[in-house]
N, CA, C and O atoms as a GROMACS GRO file, in nm:
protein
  384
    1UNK      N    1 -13.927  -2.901  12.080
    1UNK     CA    2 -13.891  -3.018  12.005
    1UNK      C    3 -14.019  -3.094  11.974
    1UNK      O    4 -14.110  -3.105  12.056
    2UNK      N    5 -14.025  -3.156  11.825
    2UNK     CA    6 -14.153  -3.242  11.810
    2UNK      C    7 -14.136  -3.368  11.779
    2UNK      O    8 -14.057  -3.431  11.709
    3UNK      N    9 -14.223  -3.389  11.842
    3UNK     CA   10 -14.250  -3.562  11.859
    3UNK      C   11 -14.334  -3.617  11.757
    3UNK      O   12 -14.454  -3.596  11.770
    4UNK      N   13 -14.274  -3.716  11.610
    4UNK     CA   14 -14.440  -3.735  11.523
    4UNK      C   15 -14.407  -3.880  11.489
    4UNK      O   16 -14.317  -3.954  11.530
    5UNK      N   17 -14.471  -3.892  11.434
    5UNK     CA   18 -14.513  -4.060  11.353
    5UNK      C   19 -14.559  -4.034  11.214
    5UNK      O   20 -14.621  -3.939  11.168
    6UNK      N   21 -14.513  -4.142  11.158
    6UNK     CA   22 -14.598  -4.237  11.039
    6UNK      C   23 -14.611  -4.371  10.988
    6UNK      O   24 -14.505  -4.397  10.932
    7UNK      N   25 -14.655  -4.426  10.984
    7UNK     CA   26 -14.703  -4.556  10.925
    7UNK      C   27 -14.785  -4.569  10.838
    7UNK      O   28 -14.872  -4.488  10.807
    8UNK      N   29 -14.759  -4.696  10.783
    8UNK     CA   30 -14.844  -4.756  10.664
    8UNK      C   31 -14.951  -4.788  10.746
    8UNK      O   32 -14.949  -4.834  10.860
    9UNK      N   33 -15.047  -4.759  10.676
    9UNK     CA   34 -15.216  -4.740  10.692
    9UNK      C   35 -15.205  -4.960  10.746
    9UNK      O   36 -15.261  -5.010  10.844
   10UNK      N   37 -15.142  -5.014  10.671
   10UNK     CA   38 -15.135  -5.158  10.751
   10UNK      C   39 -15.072  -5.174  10.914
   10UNK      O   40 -15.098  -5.283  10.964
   11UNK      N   41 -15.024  -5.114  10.967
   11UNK     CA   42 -14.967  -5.111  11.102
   11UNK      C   43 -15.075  -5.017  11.171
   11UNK      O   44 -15.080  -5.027  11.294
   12UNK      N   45 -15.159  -4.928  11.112
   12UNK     CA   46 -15.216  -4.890  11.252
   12UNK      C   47 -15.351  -4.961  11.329
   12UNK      O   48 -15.406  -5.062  11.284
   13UNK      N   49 -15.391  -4.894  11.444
   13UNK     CA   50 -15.415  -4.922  11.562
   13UNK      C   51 -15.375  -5.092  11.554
   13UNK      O   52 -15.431  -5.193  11.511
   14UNK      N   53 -15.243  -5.062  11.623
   14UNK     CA   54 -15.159  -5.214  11.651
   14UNK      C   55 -15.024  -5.174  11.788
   14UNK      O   56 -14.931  -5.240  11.836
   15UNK      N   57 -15.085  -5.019  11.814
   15UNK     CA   58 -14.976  -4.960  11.898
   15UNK      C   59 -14.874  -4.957  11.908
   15UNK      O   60 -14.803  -4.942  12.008
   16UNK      N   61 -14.841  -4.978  11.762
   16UNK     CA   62 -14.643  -4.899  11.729
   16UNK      C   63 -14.625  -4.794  11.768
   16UNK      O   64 -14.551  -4.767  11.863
   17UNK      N   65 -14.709  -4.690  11.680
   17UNK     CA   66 -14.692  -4.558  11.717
   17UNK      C   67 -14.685  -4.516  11.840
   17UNK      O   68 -14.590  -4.442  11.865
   18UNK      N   69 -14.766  -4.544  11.936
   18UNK     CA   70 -14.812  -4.539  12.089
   18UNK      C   71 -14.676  -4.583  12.173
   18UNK      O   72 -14.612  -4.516  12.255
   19UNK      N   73 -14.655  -4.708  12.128
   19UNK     CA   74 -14.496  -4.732  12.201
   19UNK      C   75 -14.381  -4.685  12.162
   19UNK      O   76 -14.301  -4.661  12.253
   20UNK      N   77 -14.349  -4.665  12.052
   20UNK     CA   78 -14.223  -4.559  12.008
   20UNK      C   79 -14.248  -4.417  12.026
   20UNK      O   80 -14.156  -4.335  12.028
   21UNK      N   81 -14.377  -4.383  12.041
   21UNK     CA   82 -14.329  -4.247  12.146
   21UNK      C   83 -14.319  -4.230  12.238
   21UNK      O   84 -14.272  -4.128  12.290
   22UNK      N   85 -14.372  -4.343  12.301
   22UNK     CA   86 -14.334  -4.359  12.465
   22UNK      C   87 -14.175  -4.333  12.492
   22UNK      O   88 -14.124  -4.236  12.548
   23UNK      N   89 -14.110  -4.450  12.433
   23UNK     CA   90 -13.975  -4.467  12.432
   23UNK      C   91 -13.893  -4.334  12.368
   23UNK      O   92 -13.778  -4.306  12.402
   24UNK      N   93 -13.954  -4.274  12.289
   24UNK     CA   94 -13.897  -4.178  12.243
   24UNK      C   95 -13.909  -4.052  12.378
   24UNK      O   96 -13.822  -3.983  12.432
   25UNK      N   97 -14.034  -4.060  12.397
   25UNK     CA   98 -14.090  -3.939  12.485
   25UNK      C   99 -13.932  -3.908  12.589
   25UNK      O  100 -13.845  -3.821  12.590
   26UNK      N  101 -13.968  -4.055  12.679
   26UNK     CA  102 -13.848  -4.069  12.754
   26UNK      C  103 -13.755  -4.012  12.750
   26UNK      O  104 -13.716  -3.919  12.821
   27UNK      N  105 -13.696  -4.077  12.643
   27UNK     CA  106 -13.571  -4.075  12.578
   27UNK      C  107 -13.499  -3.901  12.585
   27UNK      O  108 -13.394  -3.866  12.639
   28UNK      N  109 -13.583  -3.830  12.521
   28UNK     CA  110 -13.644  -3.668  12.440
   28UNK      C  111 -13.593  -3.587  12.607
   28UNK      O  112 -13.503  -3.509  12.639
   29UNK      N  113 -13.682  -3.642  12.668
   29UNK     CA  114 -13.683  -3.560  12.818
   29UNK      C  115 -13.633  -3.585  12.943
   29UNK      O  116 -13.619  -3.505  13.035
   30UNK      N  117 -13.598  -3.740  12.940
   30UNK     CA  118 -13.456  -3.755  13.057
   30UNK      C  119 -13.336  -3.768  12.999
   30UNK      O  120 -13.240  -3.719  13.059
   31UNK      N  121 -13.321  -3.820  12.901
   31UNK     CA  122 -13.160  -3.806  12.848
   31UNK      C  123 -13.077  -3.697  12.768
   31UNK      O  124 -12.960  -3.662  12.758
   32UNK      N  125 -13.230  -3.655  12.706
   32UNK     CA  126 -13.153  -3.531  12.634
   32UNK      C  127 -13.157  -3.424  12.637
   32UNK      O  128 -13.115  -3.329  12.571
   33UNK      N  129 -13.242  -3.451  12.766
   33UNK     CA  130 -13.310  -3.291  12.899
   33UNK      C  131 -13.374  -3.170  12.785
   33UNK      O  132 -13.350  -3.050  12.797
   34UNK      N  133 -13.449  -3.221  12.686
   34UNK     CA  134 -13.544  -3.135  12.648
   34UNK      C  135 -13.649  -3.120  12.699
   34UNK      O  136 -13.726  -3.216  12.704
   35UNK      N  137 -13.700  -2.929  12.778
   35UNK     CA  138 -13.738  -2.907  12.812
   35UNK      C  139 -13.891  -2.914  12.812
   35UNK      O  140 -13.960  -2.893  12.912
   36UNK      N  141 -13.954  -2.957  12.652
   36UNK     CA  142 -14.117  -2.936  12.613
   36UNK      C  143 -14.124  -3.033  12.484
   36UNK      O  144 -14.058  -3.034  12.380
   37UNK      N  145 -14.191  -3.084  12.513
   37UNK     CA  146 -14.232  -3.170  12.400
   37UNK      C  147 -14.328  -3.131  12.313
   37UNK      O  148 -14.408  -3.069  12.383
   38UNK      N  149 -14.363  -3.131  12.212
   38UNK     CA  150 -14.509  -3.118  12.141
   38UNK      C  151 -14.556  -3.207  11.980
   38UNK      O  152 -14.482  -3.267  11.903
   39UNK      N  153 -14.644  -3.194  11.976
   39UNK     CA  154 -14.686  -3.293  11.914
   39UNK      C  155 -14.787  -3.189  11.821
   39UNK      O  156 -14.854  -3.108  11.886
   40UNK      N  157 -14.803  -3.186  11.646
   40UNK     CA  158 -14.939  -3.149  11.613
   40UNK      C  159 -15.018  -3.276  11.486
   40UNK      O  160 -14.976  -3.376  11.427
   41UNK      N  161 -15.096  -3.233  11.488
   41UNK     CA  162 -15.174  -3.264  11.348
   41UNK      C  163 -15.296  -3.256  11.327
   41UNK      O  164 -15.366  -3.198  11.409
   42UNK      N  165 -15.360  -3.320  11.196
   42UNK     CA  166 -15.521  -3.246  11.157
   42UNK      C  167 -15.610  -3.219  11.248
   42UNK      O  168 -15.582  -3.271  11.356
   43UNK      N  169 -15.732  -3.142  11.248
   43UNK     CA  170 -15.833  -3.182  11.355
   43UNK      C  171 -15.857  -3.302  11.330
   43UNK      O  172 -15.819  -3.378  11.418
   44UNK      N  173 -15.910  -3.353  11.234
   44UNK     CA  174 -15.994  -3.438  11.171
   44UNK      C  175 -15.922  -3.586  11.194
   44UNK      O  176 -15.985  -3.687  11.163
   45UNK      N  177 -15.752  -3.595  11.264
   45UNK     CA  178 -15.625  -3.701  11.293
   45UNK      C  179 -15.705  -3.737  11.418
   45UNK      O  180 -15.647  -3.681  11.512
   46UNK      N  181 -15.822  -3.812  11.468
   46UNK     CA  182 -15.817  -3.820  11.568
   46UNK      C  183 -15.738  -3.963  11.683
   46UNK      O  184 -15.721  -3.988  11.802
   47UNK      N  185 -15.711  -4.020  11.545
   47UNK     CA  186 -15.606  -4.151  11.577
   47UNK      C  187 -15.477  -4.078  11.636
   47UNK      O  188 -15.439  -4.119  11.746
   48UNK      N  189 -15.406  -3.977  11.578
   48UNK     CA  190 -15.274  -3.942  11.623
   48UNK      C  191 -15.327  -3.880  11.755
   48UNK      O  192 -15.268  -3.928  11.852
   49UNK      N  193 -15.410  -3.799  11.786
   49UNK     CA  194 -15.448  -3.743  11.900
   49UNK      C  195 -15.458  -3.819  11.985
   49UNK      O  196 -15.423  -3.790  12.099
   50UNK      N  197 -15.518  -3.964  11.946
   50UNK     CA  198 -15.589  -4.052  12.045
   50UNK      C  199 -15.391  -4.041  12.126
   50UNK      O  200 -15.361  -3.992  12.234
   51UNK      N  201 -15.306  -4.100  12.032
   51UNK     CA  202 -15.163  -4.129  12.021
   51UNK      C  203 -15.120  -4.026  12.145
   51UNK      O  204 -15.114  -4.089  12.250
   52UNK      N  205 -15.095  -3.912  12.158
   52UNK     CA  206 -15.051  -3.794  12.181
   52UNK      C  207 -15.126  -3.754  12.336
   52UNK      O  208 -15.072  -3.683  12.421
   53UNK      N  209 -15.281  -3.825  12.351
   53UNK     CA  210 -15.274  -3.829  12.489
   53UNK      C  211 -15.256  -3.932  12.536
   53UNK      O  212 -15.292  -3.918  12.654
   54UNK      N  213 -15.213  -4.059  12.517
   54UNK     CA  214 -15.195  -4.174  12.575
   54UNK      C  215 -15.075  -4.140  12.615
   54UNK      O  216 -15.044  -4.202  12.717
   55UNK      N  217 -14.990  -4.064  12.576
   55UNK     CA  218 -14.805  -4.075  12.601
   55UNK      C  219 -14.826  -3.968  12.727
   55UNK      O  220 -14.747  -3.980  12.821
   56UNK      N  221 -14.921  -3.872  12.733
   56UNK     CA  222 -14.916  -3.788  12.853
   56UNK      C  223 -14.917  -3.655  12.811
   56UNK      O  224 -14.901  -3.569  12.898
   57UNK      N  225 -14.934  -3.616  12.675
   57UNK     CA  226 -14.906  -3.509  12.606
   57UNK      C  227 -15.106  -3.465  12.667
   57UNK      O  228 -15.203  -3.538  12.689
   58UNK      N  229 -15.085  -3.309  12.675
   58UNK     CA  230 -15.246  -3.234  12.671
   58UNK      C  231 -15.219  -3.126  12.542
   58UNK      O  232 -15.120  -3.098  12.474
   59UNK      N  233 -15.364  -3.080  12.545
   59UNK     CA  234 -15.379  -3.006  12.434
   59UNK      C  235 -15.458  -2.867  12.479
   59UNK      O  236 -15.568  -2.885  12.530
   60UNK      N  237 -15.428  -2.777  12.471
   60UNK     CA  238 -15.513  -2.654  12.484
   60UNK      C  239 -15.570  -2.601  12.365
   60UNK      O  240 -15.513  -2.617  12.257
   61UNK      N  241 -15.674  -2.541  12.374
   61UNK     CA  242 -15.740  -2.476  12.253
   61UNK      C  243 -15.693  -2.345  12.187
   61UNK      O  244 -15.698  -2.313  12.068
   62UNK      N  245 -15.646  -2.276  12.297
   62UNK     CA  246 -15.556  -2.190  12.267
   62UNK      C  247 -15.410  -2.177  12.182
   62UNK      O  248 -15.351  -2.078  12.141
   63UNK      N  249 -15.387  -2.285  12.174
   63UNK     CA  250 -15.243  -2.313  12.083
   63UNK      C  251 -15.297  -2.398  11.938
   63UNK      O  252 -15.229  -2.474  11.870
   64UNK      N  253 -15.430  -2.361  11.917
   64UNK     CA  254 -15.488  -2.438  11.802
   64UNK      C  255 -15.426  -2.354  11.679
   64UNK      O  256 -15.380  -2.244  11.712
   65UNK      N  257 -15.420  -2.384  11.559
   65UNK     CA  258 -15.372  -2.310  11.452
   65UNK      C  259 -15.372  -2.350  11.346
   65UNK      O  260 -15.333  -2.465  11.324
   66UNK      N  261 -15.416  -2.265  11.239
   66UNK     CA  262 -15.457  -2.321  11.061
   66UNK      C  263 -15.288  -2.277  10.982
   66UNK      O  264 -15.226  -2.172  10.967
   67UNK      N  265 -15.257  -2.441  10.941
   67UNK     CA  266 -15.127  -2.437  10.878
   67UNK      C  267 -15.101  -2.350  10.793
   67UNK      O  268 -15.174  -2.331  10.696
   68UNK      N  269 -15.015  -2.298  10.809
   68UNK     CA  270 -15.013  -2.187  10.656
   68UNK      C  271 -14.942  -2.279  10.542
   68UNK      O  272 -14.918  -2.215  10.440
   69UNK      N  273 -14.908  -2.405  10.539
   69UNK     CA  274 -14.912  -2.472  10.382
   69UNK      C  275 -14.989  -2.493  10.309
   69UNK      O  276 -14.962  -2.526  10.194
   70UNK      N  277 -15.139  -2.478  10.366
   70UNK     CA  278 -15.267  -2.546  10.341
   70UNK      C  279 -15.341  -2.454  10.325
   70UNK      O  280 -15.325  -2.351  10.390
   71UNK      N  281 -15.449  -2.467  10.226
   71UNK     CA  282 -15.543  -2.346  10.164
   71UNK      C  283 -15.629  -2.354  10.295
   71UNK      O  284 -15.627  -2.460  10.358
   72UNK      N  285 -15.700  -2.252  10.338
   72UNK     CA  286 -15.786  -2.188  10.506
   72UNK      C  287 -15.904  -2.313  10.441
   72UNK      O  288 -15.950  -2.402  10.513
   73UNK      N  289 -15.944  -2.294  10.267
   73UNK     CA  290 -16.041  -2.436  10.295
   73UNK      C  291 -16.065  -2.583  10.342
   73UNK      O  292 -16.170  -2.637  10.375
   74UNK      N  293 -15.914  -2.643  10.336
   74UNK     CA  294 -15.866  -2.770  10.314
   74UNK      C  295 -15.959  -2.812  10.462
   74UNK      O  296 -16.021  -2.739  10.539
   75UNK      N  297 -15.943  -2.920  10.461
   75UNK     CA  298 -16.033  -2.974  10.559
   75UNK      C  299 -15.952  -3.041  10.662
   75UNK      O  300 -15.991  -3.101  10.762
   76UNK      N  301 -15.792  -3.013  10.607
   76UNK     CA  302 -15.660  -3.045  10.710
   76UNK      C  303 -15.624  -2.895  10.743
   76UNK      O  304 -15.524  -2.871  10.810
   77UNK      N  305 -15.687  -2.817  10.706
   77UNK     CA  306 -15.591  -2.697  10.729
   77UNK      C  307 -15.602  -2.663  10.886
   77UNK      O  308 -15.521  -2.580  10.927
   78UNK      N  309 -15.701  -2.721  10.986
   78UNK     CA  310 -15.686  -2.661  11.118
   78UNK      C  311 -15.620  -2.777  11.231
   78UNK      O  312 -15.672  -2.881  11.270
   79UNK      N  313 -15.506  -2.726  11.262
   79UNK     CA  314 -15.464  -2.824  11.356
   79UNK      C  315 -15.438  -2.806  11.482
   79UNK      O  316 -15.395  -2.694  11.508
   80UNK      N  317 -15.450  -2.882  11.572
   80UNK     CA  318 -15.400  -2.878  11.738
   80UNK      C  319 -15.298  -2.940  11.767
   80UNK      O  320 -15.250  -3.029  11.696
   81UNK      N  321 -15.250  -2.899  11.878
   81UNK     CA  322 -15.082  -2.877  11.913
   81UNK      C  323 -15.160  -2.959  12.094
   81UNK      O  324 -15.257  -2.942  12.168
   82UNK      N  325 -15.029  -3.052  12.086
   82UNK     CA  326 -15.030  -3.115  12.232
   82UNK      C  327 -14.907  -3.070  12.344
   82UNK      O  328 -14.806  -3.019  12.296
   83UNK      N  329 -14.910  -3.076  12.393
   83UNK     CA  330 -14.757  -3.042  12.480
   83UNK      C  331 -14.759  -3.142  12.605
   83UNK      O  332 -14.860  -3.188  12.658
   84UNK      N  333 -14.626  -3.165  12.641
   84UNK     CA  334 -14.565  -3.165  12.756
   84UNK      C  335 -14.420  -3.116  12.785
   84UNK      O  336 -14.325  -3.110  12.707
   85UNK      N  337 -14.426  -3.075  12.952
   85UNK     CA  338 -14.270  -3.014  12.974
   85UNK      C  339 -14.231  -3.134  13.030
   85UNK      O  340 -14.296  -3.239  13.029
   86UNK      N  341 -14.101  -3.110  13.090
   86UNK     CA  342 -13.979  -3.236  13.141
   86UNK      C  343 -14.070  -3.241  13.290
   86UNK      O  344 -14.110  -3.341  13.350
   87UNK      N  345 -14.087  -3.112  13.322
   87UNK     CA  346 -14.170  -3.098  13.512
   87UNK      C  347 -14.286  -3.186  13.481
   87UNK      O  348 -14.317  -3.254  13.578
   88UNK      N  349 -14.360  -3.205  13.374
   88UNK     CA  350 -14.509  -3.248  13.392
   88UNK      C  351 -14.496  -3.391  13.368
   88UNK      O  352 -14.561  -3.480  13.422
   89UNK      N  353 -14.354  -3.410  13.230
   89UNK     CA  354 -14.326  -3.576  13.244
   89UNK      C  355 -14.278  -3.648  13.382
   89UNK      O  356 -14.332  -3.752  13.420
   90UNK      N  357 -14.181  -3.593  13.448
   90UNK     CA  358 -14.149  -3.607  13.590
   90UNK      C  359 -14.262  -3.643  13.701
   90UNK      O  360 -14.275  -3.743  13.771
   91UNK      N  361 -14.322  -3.552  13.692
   91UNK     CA  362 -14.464  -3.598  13.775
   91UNK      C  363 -14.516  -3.685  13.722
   91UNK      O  364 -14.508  -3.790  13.787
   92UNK      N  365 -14.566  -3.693  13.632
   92UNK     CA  366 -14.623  -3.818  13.564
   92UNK      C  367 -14.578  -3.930  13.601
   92UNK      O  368 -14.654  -4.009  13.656
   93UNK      N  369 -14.415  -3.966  13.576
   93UNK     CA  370 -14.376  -4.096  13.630
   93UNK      C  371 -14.376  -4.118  13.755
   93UNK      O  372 -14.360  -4.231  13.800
   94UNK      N  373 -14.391  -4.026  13.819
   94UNK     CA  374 -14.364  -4.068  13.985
   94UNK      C  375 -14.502  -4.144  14.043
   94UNK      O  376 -14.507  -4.212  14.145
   95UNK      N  377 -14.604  -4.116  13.957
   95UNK     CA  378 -14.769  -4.139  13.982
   95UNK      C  379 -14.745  -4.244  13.962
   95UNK      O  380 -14.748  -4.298  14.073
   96UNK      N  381 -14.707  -4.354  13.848
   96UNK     CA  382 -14.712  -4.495  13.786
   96UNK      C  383 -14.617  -4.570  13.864
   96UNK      O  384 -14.598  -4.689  13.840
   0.00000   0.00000   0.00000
């Protein structure tokens, strides 16, 4: 299941995004017992990334991947993928 955002270029860094996926995150993985969360976008997004590890989401390099909507030149075409499971959100809260 994926987790994303958008906003008008006027709302960001004002931590909407950051708190509605919190609440969403939650939401996603204790109530509706989905198992993995994930999150992608540009390399070059490093605002949504910033987004995506603040909620608890990680990223491996290995799950990196060039969109196939996007010409291999585009300078969006390579993106990274964040994840979390329900076990890693679980732990997580028990720490805070």
């Amino acid at each position: 299941m994926e987790i994303a955002w958008r906003l008008a270029a006027k709302f960001w860094s004002k931590g909407y995004a950051t708190e509605a996926a919190k609440a969403v995150l939650n939401y996603a993985l204790t109530e509706l017992n989905i198992p993995e969360i994930f999150s992608f976008t540009a390399v070059a997004n490093t605002k949504s990334q910033r987004v995506m590890e603040k909620i608890g989401l990680h990223h491996s390099d290995d799950d990196d991947f060039d969109h196939p909507k996007l010409d291999k030149n585009s300078p969006l075409s390579r993106h990274v993928i964040y994840r979390l499971t329900d076990e890693e959100y679980l732990e997580m809260m028990n720490h805070i």
